[in-house]
C-alpha positions in Angstrom: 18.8 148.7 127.1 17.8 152.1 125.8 19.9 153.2 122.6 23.3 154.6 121.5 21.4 157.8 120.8 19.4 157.7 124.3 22.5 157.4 126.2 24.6 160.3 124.5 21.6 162.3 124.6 21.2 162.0 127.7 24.7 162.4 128.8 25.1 165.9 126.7 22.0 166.6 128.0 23.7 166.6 131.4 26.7 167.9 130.3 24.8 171.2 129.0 22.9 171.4 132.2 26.2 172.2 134.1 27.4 174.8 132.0 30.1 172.3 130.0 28.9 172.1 126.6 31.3 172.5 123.9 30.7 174.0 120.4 32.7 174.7 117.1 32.9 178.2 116.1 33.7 178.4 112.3 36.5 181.0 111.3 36.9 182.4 107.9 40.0 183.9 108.2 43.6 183.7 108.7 44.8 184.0 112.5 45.8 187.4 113.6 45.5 189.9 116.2 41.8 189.9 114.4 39.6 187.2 113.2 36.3 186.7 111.3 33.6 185.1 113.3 30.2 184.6 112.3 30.5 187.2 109.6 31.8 189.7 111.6 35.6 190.8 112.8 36.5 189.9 116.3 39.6 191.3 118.3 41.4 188.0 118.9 42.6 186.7 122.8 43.1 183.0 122.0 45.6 182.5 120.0 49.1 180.1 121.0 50.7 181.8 117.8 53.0 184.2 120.3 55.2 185.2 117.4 52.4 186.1 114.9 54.2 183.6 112.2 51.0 181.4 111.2 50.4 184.1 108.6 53.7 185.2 107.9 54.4 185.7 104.1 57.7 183.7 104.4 56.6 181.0 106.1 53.6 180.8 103.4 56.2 181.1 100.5 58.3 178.4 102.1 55.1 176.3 102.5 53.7 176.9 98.9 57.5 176.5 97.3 57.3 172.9 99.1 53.7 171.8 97.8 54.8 172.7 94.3 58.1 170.4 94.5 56.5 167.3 97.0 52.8 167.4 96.5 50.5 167.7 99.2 50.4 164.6 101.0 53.6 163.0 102.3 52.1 159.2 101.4 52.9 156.9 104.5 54.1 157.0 107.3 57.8 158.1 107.7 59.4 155.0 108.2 57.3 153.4 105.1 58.2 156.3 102.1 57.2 160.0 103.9 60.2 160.5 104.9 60.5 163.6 102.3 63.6 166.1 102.6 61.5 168.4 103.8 61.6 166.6 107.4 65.6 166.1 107.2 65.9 170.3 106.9 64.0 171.0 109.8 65.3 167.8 111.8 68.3 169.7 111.4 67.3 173.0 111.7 65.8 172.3 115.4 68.8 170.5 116.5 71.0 173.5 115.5 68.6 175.6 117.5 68.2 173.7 120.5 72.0 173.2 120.6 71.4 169.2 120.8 72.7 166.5 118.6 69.5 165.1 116.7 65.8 166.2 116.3 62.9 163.9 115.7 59.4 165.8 114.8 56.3 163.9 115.1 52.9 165.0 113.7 51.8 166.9 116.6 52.8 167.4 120.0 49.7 165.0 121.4 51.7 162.6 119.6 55.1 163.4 120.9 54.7 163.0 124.3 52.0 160.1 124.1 54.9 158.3 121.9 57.7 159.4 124.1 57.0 158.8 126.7 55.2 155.1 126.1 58.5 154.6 124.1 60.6 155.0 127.6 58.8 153.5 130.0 56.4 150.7 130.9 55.5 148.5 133.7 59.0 147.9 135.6 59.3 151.6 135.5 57.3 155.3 137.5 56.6 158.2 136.1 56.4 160.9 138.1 53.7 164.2 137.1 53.1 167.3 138.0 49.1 167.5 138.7 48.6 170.6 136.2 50.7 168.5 133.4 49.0 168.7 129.7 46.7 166.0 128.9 49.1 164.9 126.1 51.6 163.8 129.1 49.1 161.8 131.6 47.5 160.0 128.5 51.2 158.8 127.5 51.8 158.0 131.1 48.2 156.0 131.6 48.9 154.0 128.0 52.4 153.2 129.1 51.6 150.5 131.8 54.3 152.1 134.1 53.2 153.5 137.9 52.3 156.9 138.0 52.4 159.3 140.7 51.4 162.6 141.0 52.6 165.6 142.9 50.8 169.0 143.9 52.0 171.6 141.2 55.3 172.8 141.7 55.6 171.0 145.3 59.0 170.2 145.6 58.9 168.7 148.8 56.5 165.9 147.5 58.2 165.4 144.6 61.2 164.1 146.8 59.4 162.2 148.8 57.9 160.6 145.7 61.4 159.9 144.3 62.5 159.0 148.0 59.6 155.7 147.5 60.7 155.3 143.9 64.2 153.1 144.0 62.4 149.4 143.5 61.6 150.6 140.0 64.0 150.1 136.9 63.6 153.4 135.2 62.3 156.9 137.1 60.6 159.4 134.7 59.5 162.9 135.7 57.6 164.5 133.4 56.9 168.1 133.5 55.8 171.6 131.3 58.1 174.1 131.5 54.9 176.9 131.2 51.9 175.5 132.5 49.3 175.9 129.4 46.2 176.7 131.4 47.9 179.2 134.1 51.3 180.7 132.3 53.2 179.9 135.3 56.4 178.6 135.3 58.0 175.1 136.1 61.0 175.2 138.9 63.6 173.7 136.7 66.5 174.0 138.3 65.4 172.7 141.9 63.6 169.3 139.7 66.7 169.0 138.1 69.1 169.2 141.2 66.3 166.6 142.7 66.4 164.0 140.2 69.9 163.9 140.4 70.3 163.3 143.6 67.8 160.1 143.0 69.3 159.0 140.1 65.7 159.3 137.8 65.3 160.9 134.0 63.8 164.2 133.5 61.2 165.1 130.3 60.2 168.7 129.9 57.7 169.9 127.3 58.7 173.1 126.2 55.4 173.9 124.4 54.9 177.5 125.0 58.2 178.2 125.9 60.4 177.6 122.8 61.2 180.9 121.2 60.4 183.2 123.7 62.7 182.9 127.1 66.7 183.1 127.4 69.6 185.1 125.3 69.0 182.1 122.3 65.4 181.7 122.6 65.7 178.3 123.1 63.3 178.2 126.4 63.4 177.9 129.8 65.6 175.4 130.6 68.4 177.4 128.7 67.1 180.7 130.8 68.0 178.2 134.0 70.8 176.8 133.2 70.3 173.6 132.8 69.6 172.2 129.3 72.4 169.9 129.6 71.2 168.0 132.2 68.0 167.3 131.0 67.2 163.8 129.6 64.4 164.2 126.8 63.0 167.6 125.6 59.9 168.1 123.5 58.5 171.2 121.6 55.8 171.8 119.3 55.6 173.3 116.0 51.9 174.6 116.3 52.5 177.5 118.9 55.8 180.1 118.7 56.6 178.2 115.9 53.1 178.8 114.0 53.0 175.5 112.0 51.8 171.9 113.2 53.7 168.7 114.5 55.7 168.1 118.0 59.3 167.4 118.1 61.6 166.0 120.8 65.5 167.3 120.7 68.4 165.3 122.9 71.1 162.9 122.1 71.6 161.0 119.1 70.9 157.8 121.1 67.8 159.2 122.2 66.1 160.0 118.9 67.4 156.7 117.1 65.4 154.6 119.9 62.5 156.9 119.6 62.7 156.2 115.8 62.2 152.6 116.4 59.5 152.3 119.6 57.6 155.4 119.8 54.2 154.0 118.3 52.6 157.8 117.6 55.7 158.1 114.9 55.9 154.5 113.5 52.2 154.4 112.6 51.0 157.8 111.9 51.6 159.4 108.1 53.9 161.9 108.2 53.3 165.6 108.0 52.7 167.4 104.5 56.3 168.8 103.5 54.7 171.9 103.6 54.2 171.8 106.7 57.5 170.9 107.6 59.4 173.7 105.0 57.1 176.4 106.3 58.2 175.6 110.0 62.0 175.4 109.0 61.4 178.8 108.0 59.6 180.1 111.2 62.8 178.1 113.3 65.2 180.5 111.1 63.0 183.3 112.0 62.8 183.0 115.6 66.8 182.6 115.5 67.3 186.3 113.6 67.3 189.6 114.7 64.1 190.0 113.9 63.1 187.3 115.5 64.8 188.5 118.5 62.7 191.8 117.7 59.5 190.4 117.4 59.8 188.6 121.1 60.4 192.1 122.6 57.5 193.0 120.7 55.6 190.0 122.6 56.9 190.8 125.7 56.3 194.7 125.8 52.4 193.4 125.2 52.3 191.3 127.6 53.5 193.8 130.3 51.3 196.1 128.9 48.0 193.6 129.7 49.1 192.5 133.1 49.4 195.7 134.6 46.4 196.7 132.8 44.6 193.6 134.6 46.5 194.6 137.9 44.9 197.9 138.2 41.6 196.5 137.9 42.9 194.1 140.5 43.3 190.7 138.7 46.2 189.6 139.9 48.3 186.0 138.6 51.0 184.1 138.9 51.8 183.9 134.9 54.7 184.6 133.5 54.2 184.0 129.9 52.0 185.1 127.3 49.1 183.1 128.6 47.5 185.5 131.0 44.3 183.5 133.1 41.5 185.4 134.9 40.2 182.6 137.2 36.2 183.6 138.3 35.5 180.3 139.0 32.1 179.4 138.1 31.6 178.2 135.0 28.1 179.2 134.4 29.4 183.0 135.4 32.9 182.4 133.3 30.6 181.5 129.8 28.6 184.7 130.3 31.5 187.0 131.0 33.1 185.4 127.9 30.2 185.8 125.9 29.5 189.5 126.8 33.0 190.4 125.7 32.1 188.6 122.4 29.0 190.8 121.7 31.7 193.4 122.2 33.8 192.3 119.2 36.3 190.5 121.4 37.0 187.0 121.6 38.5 185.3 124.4 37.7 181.1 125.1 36.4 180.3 128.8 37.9 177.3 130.1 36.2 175.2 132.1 36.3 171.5 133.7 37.8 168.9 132.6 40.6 171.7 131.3 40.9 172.8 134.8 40.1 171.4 138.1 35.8 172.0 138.4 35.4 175.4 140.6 38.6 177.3 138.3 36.9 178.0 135.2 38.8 180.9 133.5 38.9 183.3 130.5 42.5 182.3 129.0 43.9 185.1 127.4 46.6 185.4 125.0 48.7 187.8 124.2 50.9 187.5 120.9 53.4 190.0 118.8 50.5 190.8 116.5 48.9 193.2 118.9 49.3 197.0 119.0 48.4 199.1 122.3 45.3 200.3 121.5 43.9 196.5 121.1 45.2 195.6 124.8 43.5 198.8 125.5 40.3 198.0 124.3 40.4 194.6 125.7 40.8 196.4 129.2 38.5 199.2 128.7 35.8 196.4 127.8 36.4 193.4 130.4 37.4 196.6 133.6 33.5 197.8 131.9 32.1 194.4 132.9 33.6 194.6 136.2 32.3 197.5 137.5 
């Protein structure tokens, strides 16, 4: 049997030769609307920090206030002795938000929906995907013994069909993103909703990149629907809008008392430094002000401002979110196209398989309050120059 180092060689080696090869760039510099890469300053596409709060001086006072009082390391685990006041303000402070009666945060949102969901169901029970759910949500379903089935995105008709073949099973899960991370399109929340009602199953949405930016109380999308009170189990993170680290789920007090005790990813994982979790209390406030309010319409007048850019060069999507895909499809073709804008001092990630399906590789662009008009601008001049 040839070696450890024969076989991963070989298997990079194969993985390079198709164009999937992965690599670490090293930034040395806060995120922004521009980063430092390699020593030189890059106009930044790929950031999940819609709000422009990972750098914000109030969330960094909040942090450093924290560290002084708590130290930098929480200890244990929560349910050992990290369980610092810092977690019991923001607890608090998401439930408010979210209009729900408890809050549980986790140390990131891999771990809240690997722990929820494993937590809720196991072998007596389904869960039900969409097929363009986050890999966070099909590893908690695949770890948590129960029978999954999938359904084409956003296809309601097999989703009922699904639920139709469902009714031997104790306990019914759909699990869905509200935005779809990869293509910035939207879940049909009000339709899943009316569907597992009429079936009788549980609903989970993971409201990752769609906290703080859609409905009157920028709660997300299942408040722009309508239907936030019907909804089992809700999950956010703190690592996008919010501009911090850790995942959270919001619902009944019932709810977060059981995950307290069986959700694995919480029991046995230390718990998040407190400044962490004081710098994110203060980016919840934010995103609850005015000028909070303000900065979204900030967001939001950017990202019109880049789709109909993109749609007179004709690159049209379905997104509507801050998360913006051009789909060209190859991946050898999608790496070169990124790495051409790169040379041009702008950098936006290529996504390829096993991200998205093999054949959809994509630049993923971002578009976040941080950016002024001339940056979409030059983003458009440069990538409609590669077109041509």
């Amino acid at each position: 049997m040839s070696s450890l180092r024969d076989q991963l060689g070989a298997d990079l080696d194969k993985t390079r030769a198709e164009g999937l090869s992965r690599t670490l760039r090293n930034v040395t510099s806060a995120q922004g609307s521009r980063i430092q890469l390699d020593g030189r300053e890059f106009l930044n596409f790929s950031s999940n920090d819609y709000l422009a709060l990972a750098n914000d001086p109030v969330l960094k006072q909040a942090g450093v206030a924290a560290m002084e009082k708590y130290g930098v390391g929480a200890g244990s685990s929560r349910l050992v002795s990290g369980n610092l006041q810092p977690y019991e303000d923001l607890e608090r402070r998401l439930a408010a938000f979210k209009a729900e009666e408890a809050a549980l945060v986790f140390s990131s949102g891999y771990a809240a929906n690997v722990g929820t969901i494993t937590a809720l169901v196991g072998e007596e029970d389904a869960v039900i995907l969409d097929k363009l759910d986050h890999a966070s949500i099909i590893d908690g379903a695949r770890q948590s013994g129960a029978t999954i089935r999938v359904y084409p995105h956003k296809n309601l008709k097999r989703l009922e069909a699904i639920l139709q073949q469902s009714g031997s099973f104790r306990r019914t899960l759909i699990v869905t993103e509200t935005v779809f991370s990869m293509d910035g399109d939207l879940a049909p929340l009000a339709e899943i909703v009316e569907l597992k009602e009429k079936h009788g199953a549980w609903l989970m949405i993971d409201e990752a990149h769609a906290t703080g930016l859609y409905a009157k109380n920028r709660r997300g999308l299942a408040e722009a629907a309508g239907v936030e009170d019907k909804i089992e189990v809700t999950l956010g993170t703190l690592s996008k809008t919010v501009g911090c680290l850790g995942g959270f789920v919001v619902g009944s007090q019932v709810l977060i008392d059981f995950l307290r005790n069986r959700a694995r990813s919480l029991i046995y994982s230390t718990a998040l430094p407190p400044a962490v979790c004081a710098a994110a209390a203060a980016a919840v406030d934010f995103i609850m002000s005015e000028d909070g309010h303000q900065r979204r319409d900030r967001l939001w007048r950017n990202v019109s401002q880049m789709k109909n850019g993109l749609s007179a060069l004709g690159i049209q999507n379905e997104s509507r979110s801050p998360i913006i895909p051009i789909i060209i499809g190859d991946e050898a073709a999608t790496m070169e196209t990124s790495r051409r804008l790169y040379e041009r001092g702008i950098f936006v990630p290529a996504i390829r398989f096993p991200t998205v399906p093999k054949g959809k590789a994509r630049l993923r662009v971002t578009v976040t309050a941080a950016h002024e008009q001339p940056d979409i601008e030059q983003f458009l001049g440069e990538f409609g120059g590669l077109t041509r």
